[in-house]
C-alpha positions in Angstrom: 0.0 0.0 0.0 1.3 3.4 -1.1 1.9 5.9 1.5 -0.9 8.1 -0.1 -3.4 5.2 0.2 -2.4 4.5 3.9 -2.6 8.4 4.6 -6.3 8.3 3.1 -7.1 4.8 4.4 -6.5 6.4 8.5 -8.7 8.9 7.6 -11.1 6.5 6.8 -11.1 4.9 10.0 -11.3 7.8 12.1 -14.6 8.8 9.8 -16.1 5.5 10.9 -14.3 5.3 14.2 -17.1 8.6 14.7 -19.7 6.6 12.9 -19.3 4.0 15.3 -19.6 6.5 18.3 -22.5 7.8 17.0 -24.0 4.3 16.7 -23.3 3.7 20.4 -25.2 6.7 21.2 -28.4 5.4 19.4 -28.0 2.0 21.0 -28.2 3.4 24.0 -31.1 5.2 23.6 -32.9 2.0 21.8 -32.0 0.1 25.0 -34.1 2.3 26.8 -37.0 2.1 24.5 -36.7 -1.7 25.1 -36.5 -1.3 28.7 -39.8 0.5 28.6 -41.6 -2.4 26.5 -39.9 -4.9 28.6 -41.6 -2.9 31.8 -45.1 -3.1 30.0 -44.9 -6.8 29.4 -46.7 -9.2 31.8 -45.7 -12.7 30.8 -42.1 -14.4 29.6 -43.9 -15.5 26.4 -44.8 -12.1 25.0 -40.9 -11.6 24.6 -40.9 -13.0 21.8 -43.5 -11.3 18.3 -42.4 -13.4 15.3 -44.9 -11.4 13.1 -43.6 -8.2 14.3 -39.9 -9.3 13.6 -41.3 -10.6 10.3 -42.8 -6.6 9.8 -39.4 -5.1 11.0 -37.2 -7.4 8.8 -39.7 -6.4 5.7 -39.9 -3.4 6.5 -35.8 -2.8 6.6 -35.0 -4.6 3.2 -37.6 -2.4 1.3 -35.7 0.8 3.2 -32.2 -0.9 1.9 -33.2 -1.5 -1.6 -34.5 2.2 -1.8 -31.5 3.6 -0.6 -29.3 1.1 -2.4 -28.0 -0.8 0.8 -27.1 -4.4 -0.3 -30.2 -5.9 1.9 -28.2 -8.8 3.2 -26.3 -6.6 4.9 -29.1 -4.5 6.7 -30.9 -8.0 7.3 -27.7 -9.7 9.1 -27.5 -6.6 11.1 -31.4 -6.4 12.2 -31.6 -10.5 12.8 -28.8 -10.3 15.1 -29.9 -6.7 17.1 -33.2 -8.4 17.3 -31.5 -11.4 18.9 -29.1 -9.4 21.3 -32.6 -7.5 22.5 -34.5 -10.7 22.9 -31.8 -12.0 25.1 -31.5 -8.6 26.9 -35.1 -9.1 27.9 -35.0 -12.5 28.8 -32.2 -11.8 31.2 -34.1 -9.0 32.5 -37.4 -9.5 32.3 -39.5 -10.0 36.2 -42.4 -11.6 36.8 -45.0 -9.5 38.2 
C-alpha cells in the first residue's frame, strides 16, 4: 500500500471510528426504548413477536433497496440486534 493510500485509508477509519460512536449513542437510547416495552410486558412469552420481527425485517429490506443498501447486509444486522434485545429481555425480564 502506497503511502498516499495509507494516509487516506487512517482517515477512513477515524470517519467511521465517529460513525461508530454515534451508533453507540443510538444503542443506548434504543435500549431504553426496550426497557420501557420490557416494563409493560406481563408474561415471559410475549418476549418474543415473530410477526412483528417478520414486519421489522420487511420493512428494513424495502428501506435498503431504496437507498441502495445491499439488503443482506441491513438483514444480518437487524436479525442479530433483534437477537441481542430478545436476550437482553430474557435476562431481565420479572415476573409481576
Amino acid at each position: 500500500m502506497s503511502p498516499k493510500d495509507k494516509k487516506k485509508l487512517n482517515k477512513l477509519r477515524v470517519k467511521l471510528d465517529k460513525l461508530d460512536n454515534s451508533l453507540i449513542s443510538l444503542i443506548k437510547k434504543r435500549t431504553e426504548l426496550v426497557k420501557e416495552v420490557l416494563s409493560l410486558k406481563k408474561y415471559k412469552h410475549q418476549i418474543v413477536d415473530k410477526k412483528r420481527i417478520a414486519i421489522i425485517l420487511k420493512n428494513i429490506r424495502n428501506k435498503s433497496k431504496k437507498l441502495k443498501i445491499d439488503p443482506k447486509i441491513t438483514n444480518h444486522i437487524w436479525k442479530n440486534m433483534i437477537k441481542a434485545y430478545i436476550d437482553f429481555e430474557r435476562r431481565n425480564f420479572k415476573k409481576k
